[in-house]
C-alpha positions as CSV (number, residue, x, y, z in Angstrom):
1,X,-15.4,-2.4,5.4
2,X,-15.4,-3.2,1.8
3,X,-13.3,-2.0,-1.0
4,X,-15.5,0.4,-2.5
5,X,-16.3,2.4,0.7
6,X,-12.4,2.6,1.2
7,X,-12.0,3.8,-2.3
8,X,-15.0,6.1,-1.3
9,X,-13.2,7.4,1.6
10,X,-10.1,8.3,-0.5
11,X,-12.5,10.0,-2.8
12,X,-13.6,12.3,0.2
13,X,-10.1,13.0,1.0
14,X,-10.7,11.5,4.5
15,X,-7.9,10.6,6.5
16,X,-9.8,7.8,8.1
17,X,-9.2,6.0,4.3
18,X,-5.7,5.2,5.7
19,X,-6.4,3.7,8.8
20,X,-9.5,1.8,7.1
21,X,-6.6,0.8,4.5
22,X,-4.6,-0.5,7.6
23,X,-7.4,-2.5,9.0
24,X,-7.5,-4.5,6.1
25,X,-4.9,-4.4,3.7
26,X,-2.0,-3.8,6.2
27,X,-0.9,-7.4,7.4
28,X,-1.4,-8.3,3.4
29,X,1.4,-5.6,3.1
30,X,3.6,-6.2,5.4
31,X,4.2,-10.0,4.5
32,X,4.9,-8.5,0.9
33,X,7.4,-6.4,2.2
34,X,9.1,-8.5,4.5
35,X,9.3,-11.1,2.0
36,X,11.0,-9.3,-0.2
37,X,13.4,-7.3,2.1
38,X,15.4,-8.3,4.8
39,X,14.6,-5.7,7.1
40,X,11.9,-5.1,9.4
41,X,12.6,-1.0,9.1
42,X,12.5,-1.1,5.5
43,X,9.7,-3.1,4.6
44,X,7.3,-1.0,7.2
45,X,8.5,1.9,5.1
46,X,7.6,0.0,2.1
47,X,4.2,-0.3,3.1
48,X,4.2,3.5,4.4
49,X,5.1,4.6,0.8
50,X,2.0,2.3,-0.9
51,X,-0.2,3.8,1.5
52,X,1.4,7.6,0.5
53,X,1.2,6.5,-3.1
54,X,-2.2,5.1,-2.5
55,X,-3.3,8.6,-1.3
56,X,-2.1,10.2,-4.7
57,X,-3.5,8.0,-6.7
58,X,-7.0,7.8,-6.1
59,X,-8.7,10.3,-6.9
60,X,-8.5,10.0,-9.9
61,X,-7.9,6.3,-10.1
62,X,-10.9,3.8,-9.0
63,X,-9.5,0.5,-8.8
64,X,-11.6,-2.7,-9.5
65,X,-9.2,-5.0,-7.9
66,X,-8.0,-2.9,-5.2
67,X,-6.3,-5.7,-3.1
68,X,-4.4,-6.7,-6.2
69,X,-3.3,-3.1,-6.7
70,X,-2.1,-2.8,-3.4
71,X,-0.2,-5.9,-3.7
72,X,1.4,-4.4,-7.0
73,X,2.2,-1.6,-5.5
74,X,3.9,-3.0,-2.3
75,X,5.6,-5.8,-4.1
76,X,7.1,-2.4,-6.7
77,X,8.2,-0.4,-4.3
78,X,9.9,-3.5,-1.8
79,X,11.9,-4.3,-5.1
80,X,12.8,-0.6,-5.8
81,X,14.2,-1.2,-2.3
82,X,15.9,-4.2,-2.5
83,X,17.6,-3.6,-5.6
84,X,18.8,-0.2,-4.3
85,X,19.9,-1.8,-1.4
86,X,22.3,-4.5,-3.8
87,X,23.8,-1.3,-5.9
């Protein structure tokens, strides 16, 4: 599926925008995350978040590089993580 149907799918609130997300984005994800963090557990609820924070952003959001964004977002909220974890 291509990025502007997924981004359409968010726009219609449809819960199948997630698992379309998954499909295609999710492995990207994951290898951020588990770069980043040491732990299998965390870095799967990395990628949970980005996909919770991708559900509040859009609407009203429409972005042009979505698998950039995505990244961004993955790669913030692992080192949100990580750095919470070296307090």
């Amino acid at each position: 599926m291509e990025d502007a149907q997924i981004i359409e799918l968010f726009f219609a609130r449809s819960e199948d925008a997630i698992s379309e997300l998954d499909k295609k984005y999710g492995k990207l994800c994951h290898k951020l995350a588990d770069n980043i963090l040491a732990s299998a557990q965390d870095a799967e609820e990395c990628v949970n978040d980005t996909y919770l924070r991708t559900w509040n952003a859009i609407p009203p959001a429409r972005p042009t590089a979505f698998r950039a964004w995505l990244g961004r977002i993955t790669r913030n909220l692992s080192l949100d993580r990580w750095k919470l974890g070296r307090a």
